[in-house]
DSSP file (Angstrom, degrees, kcal/mol; ACC not computed):
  #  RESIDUE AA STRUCTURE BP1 BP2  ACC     N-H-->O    O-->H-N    N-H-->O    O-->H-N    TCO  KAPPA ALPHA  PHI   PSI    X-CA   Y-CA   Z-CA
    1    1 A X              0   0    0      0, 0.0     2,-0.4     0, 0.0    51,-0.2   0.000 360.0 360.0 360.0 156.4 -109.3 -116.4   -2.6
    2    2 A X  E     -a   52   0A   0     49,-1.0    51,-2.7     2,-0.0     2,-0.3  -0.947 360.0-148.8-161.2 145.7 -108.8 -113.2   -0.6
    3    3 A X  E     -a   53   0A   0     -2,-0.4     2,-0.2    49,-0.2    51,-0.2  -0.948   5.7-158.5-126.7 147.8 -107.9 -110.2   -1.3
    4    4 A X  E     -a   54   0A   0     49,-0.6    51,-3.6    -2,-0.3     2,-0.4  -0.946   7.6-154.0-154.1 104.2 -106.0 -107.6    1.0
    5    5 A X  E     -a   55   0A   0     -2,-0.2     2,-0.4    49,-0.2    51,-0.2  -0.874  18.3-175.4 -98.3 126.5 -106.0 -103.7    0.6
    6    6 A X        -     0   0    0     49,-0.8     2,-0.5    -2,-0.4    51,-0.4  -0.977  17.4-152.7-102.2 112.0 -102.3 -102.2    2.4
    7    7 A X        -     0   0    0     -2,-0.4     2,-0.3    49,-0.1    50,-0.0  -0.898  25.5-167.1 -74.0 134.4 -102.1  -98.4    2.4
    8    8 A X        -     0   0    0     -2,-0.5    48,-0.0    48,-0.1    -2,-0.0  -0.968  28.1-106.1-123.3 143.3  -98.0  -98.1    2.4
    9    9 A X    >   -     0   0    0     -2,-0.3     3,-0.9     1,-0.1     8,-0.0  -0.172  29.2-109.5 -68.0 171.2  -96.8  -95.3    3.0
   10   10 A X  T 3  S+     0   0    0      1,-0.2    -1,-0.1    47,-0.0    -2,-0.0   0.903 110.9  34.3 -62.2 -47.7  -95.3  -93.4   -0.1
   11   11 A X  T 3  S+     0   0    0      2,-0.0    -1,-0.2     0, 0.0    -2,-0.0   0.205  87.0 160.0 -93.7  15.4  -91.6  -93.8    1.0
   12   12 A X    <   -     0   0    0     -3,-0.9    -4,-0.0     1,-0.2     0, 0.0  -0.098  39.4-106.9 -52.5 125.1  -91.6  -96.8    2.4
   13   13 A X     >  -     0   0    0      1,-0.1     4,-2.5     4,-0.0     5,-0.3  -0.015  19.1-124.2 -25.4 133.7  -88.9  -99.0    3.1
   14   14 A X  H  > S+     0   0    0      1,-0.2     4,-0.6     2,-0.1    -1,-0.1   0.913 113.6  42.3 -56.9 -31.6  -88.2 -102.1    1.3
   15   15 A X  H  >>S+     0   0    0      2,-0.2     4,-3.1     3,-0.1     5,-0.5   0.872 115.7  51.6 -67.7 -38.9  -88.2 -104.2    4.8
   16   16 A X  H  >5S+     0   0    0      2,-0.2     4,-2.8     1,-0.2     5,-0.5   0.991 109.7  44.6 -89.3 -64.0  -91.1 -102.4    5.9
   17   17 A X  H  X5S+     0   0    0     -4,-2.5     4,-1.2     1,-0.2     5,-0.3   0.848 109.7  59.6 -36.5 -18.3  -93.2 -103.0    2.7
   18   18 A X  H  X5S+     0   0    0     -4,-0.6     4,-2.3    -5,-0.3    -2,-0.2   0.960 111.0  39.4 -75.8 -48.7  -92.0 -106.7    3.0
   19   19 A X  H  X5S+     0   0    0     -4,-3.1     4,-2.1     1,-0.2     5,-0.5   0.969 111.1  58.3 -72.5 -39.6  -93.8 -107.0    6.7
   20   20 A X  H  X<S+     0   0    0     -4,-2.8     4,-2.8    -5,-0.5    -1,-0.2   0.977 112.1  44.7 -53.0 -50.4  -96.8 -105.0    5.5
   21   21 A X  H >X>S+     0   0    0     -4,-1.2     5,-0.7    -5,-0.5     4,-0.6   0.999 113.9  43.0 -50.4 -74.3  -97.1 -107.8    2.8
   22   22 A X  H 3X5S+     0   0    0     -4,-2.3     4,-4.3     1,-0.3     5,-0.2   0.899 107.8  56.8 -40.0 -57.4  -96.7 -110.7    4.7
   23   23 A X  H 3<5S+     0   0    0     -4,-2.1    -1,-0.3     2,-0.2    -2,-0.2   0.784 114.0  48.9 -59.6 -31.2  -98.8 -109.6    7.4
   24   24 A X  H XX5S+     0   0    0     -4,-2.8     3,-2.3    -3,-0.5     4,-2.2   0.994 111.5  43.0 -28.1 -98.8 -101.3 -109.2    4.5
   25   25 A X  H 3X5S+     0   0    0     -4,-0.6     4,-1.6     1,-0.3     5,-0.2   0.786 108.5  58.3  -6.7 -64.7 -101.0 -112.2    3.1
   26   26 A X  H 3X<S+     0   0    0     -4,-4.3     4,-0.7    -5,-0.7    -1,-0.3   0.480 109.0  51.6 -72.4   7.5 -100.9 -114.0    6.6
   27   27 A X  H <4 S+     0   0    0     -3,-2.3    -1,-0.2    -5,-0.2    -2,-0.2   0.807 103.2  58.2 -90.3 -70.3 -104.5 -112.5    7.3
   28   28 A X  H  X S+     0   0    0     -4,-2.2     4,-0.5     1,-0.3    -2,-0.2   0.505 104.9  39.3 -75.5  -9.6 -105.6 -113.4    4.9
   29   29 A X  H  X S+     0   0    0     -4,-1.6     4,-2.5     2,-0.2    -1,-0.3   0.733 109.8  56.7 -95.0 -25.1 -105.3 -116.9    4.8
   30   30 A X  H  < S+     0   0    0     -4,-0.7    -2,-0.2    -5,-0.2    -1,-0.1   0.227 105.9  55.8 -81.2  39.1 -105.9 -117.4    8.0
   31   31 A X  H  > S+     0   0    0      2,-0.1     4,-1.8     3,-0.1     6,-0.3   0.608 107.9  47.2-116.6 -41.0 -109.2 -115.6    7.0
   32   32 A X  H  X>S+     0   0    0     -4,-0.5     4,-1.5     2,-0.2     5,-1.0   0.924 115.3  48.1 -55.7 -50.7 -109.8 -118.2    4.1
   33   33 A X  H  <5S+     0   0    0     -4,-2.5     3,-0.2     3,-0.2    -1,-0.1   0.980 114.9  44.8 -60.2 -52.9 -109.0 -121.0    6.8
   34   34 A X  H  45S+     0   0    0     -5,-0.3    -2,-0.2     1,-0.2    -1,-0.2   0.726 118.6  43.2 -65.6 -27.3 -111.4 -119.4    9.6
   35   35 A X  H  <5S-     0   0    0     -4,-1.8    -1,-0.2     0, 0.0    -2,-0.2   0.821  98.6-138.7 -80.0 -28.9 -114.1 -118.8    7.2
   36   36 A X  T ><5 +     0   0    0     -4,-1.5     3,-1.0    -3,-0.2     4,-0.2   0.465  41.6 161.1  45.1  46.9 -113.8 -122.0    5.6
   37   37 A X  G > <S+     0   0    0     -5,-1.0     3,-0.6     1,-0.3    -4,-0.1   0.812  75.3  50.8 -60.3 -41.0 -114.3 -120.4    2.2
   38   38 A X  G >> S+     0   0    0     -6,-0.4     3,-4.7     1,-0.2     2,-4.4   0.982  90.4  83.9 -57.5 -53.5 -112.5 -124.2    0.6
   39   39 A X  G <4 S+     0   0    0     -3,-1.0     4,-0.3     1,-0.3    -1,-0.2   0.417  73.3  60.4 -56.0  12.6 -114.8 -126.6    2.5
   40   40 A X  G <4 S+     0   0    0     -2,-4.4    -1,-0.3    -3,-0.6     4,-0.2   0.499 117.1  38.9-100.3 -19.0 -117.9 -126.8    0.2
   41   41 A X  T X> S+     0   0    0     -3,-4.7     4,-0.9     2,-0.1     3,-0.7   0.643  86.2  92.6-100.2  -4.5 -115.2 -128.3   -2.7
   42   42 A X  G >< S+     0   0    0     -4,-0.7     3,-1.7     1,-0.2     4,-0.2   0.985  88.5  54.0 -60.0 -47.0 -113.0 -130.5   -0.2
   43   43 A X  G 34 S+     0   0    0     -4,-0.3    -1,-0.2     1,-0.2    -2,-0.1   0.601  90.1  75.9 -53.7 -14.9 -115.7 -133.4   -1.3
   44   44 A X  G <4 S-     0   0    0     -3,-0.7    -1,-0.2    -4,-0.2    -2,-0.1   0.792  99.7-122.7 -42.1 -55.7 -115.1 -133.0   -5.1
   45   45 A X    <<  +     0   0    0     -3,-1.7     2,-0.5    -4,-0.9    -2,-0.1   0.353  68.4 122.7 104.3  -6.4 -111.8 -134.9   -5.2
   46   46 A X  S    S-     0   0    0     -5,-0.3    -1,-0.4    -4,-0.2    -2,-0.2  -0.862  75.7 -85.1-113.7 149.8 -110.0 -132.1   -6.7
   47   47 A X        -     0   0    0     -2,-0.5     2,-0.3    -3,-0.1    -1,-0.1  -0.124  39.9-155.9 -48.1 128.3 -107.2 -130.2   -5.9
   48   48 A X        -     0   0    0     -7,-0.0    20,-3.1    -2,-0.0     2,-0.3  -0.685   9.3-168.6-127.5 111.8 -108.3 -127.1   -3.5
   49   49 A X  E     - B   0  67A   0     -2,-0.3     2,-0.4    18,-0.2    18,-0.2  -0.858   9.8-151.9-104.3 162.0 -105.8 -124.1   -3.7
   50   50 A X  E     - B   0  66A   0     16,-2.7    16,-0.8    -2,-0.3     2,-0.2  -0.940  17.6-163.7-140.0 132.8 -106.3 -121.4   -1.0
   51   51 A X  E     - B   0  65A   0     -2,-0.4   -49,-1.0    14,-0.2     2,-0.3  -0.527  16.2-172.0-147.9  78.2 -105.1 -118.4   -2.6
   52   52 A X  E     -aB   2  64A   0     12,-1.1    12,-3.7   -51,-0.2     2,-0.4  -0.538   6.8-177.9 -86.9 108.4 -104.1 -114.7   -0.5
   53   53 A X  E     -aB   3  63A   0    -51,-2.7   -49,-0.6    -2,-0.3     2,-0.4  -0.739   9.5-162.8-107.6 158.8 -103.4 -111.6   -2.9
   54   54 A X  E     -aB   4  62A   0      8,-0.6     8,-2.5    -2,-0.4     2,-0.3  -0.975   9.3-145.0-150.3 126.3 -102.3 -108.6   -0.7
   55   55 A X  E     -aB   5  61A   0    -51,-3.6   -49,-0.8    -2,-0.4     6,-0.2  -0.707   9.5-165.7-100.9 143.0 -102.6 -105.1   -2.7
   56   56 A X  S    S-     0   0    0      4,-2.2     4,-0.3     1,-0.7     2,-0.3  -0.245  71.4 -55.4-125.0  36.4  -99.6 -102.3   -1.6
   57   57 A X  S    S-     0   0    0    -51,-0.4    -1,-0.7     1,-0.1   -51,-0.1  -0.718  95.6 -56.2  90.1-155.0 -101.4  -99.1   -3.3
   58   58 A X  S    S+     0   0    0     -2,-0.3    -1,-0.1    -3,-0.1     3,-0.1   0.282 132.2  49.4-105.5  36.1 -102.1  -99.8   -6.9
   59   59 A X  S    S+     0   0    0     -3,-0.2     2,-0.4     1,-0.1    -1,-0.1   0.525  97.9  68.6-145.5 -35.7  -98.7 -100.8   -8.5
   60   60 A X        +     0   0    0     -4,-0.3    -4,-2.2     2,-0.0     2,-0.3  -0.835  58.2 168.3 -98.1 126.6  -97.4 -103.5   -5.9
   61   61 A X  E     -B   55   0A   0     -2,-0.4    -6,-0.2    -6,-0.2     2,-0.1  -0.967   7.0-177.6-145.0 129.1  -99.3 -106.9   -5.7
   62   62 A X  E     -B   54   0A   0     -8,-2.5    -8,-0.6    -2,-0.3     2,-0.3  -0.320   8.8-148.2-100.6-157.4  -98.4 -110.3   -4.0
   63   63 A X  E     -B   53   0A   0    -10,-0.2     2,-0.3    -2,-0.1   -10,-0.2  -0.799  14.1-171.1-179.8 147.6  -99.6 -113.5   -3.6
   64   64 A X  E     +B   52   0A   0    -12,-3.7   -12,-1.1    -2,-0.3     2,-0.2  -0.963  17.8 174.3-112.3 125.7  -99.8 -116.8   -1.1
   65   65 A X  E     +B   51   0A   0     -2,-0.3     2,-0.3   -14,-0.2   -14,-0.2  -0.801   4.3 179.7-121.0 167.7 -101.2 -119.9   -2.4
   66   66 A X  E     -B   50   0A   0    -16,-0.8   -16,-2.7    -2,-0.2     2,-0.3  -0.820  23.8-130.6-143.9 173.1 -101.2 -123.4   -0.4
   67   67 A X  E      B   49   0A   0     -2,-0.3   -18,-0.2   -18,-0.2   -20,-0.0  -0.821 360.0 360.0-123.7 157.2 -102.7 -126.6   -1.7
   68   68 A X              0   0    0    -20,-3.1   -19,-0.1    -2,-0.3    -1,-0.1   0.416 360.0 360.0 -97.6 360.0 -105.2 -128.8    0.3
């Protein structure tokens, strides 16, 4: 997992909060991927979720999962 702090601005657009998210989100899995935070569990034999929360202030929260 990783988690992703956004300051958005107060008045912010829905489109513009959508990219602020994503771009979150996209960070932050390829932060999971680059680190290799998964690879000490690929040998286990269970399913490996990869899992990118991106925080918008404190009241908006997403999330990106993929499965290995």
């Amino acid at each position: 997992m990783e988690f992703k702090y956004v300051k958005c601005p107060p008045k912010a657009s829905d489109e513009k909060k959508k990219a602020l998210t994503d771009k979150a989100l996209r960070e932050g899995m390829e932060q999971i991927k680059a680190r290799g935070y998964y690879k000490k569990y690929v040998s286990s034999g269970k399913t490996i979720y990869l899992a990118a929360f991106a925080f918008l202030g404190k009241d908006d929260v997403e999330m990106k999962t993929e499965i290995l």
